[in-house]
C-alpha positions in Angstrom: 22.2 6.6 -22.5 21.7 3.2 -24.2 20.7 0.3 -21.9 21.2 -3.3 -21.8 18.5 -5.4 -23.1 16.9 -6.8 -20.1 18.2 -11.2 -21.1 19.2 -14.2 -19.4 22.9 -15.1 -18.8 25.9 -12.5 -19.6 26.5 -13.7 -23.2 26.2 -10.9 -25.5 24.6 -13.4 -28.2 22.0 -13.9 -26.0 18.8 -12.3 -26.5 15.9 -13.5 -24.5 14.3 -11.3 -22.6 13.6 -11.9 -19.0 9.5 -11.9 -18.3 9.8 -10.9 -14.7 11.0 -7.0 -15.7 8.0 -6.5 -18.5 5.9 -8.1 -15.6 7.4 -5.4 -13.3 6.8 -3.0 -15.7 3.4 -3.8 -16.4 2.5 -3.7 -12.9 4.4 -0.1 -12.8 2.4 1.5 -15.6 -0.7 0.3 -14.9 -0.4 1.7 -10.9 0.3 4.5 -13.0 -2.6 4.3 -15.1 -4.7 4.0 -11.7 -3.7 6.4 -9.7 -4.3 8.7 -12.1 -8.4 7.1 -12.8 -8.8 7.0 -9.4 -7.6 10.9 -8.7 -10.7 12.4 -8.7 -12.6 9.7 -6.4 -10.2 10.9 -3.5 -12.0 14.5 -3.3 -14.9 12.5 -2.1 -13.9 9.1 -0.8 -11.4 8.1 2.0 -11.1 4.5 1.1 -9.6 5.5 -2.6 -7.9 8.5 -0.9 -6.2 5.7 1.4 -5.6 3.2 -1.5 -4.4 6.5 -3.7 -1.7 7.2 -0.9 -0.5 3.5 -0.9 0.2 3.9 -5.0 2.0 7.0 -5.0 4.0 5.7 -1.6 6.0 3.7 -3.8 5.0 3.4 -7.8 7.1 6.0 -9.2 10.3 5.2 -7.3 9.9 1.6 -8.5 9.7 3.1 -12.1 13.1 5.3 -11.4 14.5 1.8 -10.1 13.7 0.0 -13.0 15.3 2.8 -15.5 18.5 3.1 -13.2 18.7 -1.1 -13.4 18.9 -0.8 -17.1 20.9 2.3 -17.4 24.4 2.2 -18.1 27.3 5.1 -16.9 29.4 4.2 -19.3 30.0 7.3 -21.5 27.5 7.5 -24.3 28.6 6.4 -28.3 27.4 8.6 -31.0 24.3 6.5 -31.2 23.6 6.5 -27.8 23.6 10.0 -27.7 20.8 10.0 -30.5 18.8 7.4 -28.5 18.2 10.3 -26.2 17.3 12.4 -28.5 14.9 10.4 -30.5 13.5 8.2 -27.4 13.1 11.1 -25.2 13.5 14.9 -26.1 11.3 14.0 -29.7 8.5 12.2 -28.2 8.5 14.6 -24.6 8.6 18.0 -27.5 5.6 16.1 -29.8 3.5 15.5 -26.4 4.4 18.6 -25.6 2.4 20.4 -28.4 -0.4 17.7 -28.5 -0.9 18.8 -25.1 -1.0 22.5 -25.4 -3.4 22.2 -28.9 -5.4 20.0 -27.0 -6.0 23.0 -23.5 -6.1 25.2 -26.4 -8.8 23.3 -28.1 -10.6 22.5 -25.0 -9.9 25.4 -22.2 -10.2 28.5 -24.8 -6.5 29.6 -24.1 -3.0 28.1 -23.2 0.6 29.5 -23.4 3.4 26.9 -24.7 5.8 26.7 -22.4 8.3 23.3 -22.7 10.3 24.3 -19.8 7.2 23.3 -17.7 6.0 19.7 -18.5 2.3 19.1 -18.4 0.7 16.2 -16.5 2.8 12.6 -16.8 5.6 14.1 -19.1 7.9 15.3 -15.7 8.8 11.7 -15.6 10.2 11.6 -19.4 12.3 14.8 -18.9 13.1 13.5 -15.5 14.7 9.7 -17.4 16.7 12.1 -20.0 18.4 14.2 -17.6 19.0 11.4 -15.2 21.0 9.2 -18.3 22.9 12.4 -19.1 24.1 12.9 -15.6 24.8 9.5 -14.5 28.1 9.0 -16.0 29.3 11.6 -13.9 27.5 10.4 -10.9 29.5 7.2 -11.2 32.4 9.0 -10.9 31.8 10.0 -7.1 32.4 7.8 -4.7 29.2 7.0 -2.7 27.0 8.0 -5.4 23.7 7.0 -3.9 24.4 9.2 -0.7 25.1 12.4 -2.9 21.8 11.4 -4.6 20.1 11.1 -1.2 21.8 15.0 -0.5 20.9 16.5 -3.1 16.8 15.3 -2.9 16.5 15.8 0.9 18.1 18.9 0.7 16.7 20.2 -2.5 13.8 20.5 -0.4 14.7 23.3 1.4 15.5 25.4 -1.8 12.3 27.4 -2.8 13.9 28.4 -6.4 13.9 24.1 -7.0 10.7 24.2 -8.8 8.8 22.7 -11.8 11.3 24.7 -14.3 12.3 21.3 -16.1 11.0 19.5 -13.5 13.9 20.1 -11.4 12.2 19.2 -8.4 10.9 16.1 -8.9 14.0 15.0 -11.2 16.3 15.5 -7.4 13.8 14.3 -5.8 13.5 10.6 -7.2 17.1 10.5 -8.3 17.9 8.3 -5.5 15.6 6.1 -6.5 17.1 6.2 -9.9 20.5 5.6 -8.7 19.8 2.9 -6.8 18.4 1.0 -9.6 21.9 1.4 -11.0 23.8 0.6 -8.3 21.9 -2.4 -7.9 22.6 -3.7 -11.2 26.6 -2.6 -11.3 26.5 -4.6 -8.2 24.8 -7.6 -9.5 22.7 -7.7 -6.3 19.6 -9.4 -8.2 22.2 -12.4 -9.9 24.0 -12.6 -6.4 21.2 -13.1 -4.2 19.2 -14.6 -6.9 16.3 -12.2 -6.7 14.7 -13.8 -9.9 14.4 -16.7 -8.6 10.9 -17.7 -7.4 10.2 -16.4 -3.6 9.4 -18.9 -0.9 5.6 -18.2 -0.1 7.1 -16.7 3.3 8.9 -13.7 1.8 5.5 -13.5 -0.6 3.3 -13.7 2.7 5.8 -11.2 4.0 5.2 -8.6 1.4 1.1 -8.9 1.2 1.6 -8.2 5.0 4.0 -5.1 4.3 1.4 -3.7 1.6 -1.3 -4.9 4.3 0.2 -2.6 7.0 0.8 0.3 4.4 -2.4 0.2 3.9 -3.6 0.5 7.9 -1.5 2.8 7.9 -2.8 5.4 5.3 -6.2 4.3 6.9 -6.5 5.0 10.3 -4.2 8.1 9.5 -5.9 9.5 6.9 -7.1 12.8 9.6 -3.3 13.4 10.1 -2.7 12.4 6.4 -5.1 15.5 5.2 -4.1 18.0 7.3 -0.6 17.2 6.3 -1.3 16.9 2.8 0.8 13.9 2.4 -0.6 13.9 -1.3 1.5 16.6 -2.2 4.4 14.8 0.2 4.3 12.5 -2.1 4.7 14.1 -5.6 8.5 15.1 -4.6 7.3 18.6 -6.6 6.9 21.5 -3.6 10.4 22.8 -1.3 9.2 21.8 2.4 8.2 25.7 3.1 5.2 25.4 0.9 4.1 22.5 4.3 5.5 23.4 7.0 6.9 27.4 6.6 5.3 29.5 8.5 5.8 32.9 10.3 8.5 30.8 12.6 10.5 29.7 9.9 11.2 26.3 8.2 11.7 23.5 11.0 15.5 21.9 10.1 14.0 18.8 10.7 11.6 19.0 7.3 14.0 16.8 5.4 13.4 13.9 7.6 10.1 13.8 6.1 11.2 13.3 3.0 13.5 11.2 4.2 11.2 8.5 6.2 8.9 8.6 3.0 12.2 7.5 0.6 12.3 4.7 3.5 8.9 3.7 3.4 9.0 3.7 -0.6 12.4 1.1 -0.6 10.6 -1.4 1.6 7.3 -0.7 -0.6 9.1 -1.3 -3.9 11.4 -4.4 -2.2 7.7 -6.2 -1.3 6.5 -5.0 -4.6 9.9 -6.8 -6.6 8.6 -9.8 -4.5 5.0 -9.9 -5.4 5.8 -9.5 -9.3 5.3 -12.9 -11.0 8.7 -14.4 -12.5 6.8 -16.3 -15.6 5.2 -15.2 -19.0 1.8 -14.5 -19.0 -0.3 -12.9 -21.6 0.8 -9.4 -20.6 4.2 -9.4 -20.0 4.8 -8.6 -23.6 2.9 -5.7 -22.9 5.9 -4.6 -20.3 8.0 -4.0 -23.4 5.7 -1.3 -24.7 5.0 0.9 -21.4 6.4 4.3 -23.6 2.6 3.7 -25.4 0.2 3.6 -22.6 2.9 6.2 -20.4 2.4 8.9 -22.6 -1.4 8.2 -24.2 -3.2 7.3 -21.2 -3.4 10.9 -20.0 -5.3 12.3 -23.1 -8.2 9.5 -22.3 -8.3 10.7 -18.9 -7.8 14.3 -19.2 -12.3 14.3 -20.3 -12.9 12.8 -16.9 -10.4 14.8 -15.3 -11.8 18.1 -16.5 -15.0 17.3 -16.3 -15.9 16.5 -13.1 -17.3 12.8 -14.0 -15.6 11.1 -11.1 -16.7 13.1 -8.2 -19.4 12.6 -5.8 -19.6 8.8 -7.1 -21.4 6.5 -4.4 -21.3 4.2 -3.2 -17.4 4.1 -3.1 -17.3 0.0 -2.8 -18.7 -0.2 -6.4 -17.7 2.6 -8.2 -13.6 2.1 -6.9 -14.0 -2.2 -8.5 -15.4 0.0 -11.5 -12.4 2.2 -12.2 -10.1 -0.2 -11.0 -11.2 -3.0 -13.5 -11.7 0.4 -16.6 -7.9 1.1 -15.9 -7.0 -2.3 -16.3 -9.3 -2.6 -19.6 -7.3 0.8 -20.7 -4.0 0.0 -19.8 -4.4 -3.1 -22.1 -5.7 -1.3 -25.1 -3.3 1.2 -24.9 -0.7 -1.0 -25.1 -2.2 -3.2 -28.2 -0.5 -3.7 -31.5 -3.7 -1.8 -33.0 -2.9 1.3 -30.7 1.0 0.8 -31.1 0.7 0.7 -35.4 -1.9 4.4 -35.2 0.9 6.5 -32.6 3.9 4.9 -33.7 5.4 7.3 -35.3 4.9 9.7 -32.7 5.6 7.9 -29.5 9.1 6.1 -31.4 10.0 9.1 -33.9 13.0 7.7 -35.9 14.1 10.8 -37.3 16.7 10.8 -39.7 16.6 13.8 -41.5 17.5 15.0 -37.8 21.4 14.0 -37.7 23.7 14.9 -39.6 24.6 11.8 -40.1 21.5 9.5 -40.3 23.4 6.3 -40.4 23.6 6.7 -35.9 19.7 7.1 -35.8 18.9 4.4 -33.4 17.4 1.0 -34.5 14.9 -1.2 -31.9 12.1 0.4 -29.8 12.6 1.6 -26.2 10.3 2.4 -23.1 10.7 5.1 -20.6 12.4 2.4 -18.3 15.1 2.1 -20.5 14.4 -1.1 -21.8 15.1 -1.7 -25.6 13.4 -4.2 -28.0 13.8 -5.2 -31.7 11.6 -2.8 -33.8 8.4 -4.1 -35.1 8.5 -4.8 -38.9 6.3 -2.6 -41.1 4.1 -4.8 -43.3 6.7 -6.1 -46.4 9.7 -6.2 -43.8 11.1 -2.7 -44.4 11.1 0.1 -42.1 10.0 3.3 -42.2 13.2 4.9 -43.7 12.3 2.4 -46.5 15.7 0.0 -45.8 15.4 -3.6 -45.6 16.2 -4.9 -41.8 18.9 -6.7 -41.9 
């Protein structure tokens, strides 16, 4: 599906964008970006353990919310049927055999196998089948509550695996839906959510992300033997936590349930905290598809290798990936980086329709959010046409 560009007033003329959702989508890749640097320091650390349970409480549902706010159920246009083919299946099948040279190249052996996506690229196959379903989701009356069915109770289907990632695409469509709902709605114009917070609802939020944070610390004993981690991916049916010779309690969607609770009131204070103004990377919020689907390879060396474990002490080396994912997140998202993988992460494709002249124009992100296209030095674009 095509989305709105993210502007200011309703007048379809107008065409400024709105800093507050590239801030918010800033924010969103690079908690991305850390939980994933981070990762390996929780084998061996509680304090990153407790910070890395805080991230995944709520930064991926804020990204679905995000997508759904600039998703539209409208049925799809010829061209917005090739948007998803050119902003998502291309770049998901590209990354998709980058990554399987690159376990070839580095593990000795690796079966292809799309229908399974490796690492971060769930979440891209995860947006596509979510824009192609959502027109019929807005059919239904009480959407979000068939949403909120089908991810509790995919939970107690063991066959809902990582096949397409099927699991995880139930699992946060709520999320996703939501986002929608919200903006068919016009909660945020209603209730003027844009609009600069008084410091109390900004005081309230630190202290919401203050008691999350108690909360995954003095817990973390319960938290292990749980293994909320995995809670927390949205990937695994409830018998692979709590099944045992007894059977599957009925109650193990509530679990799932109280953590979709705890991740709205994370991603409301969240929405809060994000500054409304333009700073010197918000225009980086308008190219998260870069850093989304690069940032893995740069990490997948320290991943594998074991670099990040057994790290001490934990108070320095946590700043020290903290202030490197930052750093990272940056450069990934530079014009530098954007000008080298450009044709990979925004394939236009052409020669792919049959008729070329619906091949989508503008750059997009995996939120949905579209932009004008960069000009190629000598104002043409890649297919060699002037912009008009």
């Amino acid at each position: 599906m095509s989305t709105p560009s993210p502007t200011t007033g309703s007048h379809p003329r107008a065409k400024r964008r709105v800093p507050y959702w590239d801030n918010a989508r800033f924010a969103c890749i690079l908690l991305v970006v850390l939980g994933h640097a981070i990762q390996r320091l929780t084998y061996d650390s509680d304090i990153a353990y407790a910070v890395y349970l805080v991230i995944y409480a709520f930064h991926m549902p804020a990204f679905a919310i995000i997508s759904g706010y600039f998703s539209k159920s409208d049925p799809p246009n010829r061209r917005q049927m090739a948007r998803v083919v050119t902003d998502i299946l291309l770049p998901y099948l590209i990354f998709e055999g980058l990554w399987w040279l690159t376990k070839t190249l580095v593990e000795g052996e690796a079966s292809p196998n799309i229908t399974k996506p490796s690492w971060t690229l769930w979440f891209l196959l995860a947006l596509g089948i979510f824009r192609l379903i959502l027109p019929y989701l807005a059919l239904l009356r009480w959407p979000l509550l068939w949403t909120l069915i089908a991810s509790v109770g995919a939970g107690y289907l063991p066959n809902v695996g990582a096949t397409f990632s099927l699991a995880r695409t139930l699992g946060f469509l709520p999320f996703f839906a939501l986002g929608w709902w919200l903006r068919e709605r016009d909660v945020v114009g209603r209730l003027r959510l844009l609009e600069r917070k008084a410091w109390w609802a900004r005081v309230s939020a630190v202290a919401v992300f203050a008691g999350a944070g108690a909360i995954a610390w003095f817990g973390l004993d319960g938290w292990h033997a749980m293994d909320m981690r995995n809670w927390l991916f949205y990937d695994q049916d409830y018998a692979h936590f709590l099944g045992d010779e007894g059977g599957l309690p009925w109650w193990a969607g509530g679990v799932r349930l109280a953590l979709m609770v705890l991740a709205v009131v994370l991603c409301a204070a969240f929405f809060v905290l994000v500054p409304r103004g333009q700073f010197s990377f918000t225009k980086l919020g308008s190219y998260t598809m870069y850093i989304f689907l690069l940032h893995s390879f740069v990490l997948y060396p320290f991943r594998e290798s074991g670099l990040l474990r057994d790290l001490e002490p934990t108070w320095i080396w946590l700043p020290i990936v903290v202030v490197a994912s930052v750093l990272l997140t940056v450069a990934l998202g530079s014009k530098p980086v954007r000008w080298v993988f450009r044709p990979l992460v925004e394939p236009r494709a052409r020669w792919l329709f049959a008729d070329p002249s619906i091949t989508p124009r503008g750059g997009a992100d995996p939120t949905g959010s579209r932009r004008p296209r960069e000009t190629p030095r000598g104002g043409a674009d890649r297919a060699g046409a002037r912009r008009p």
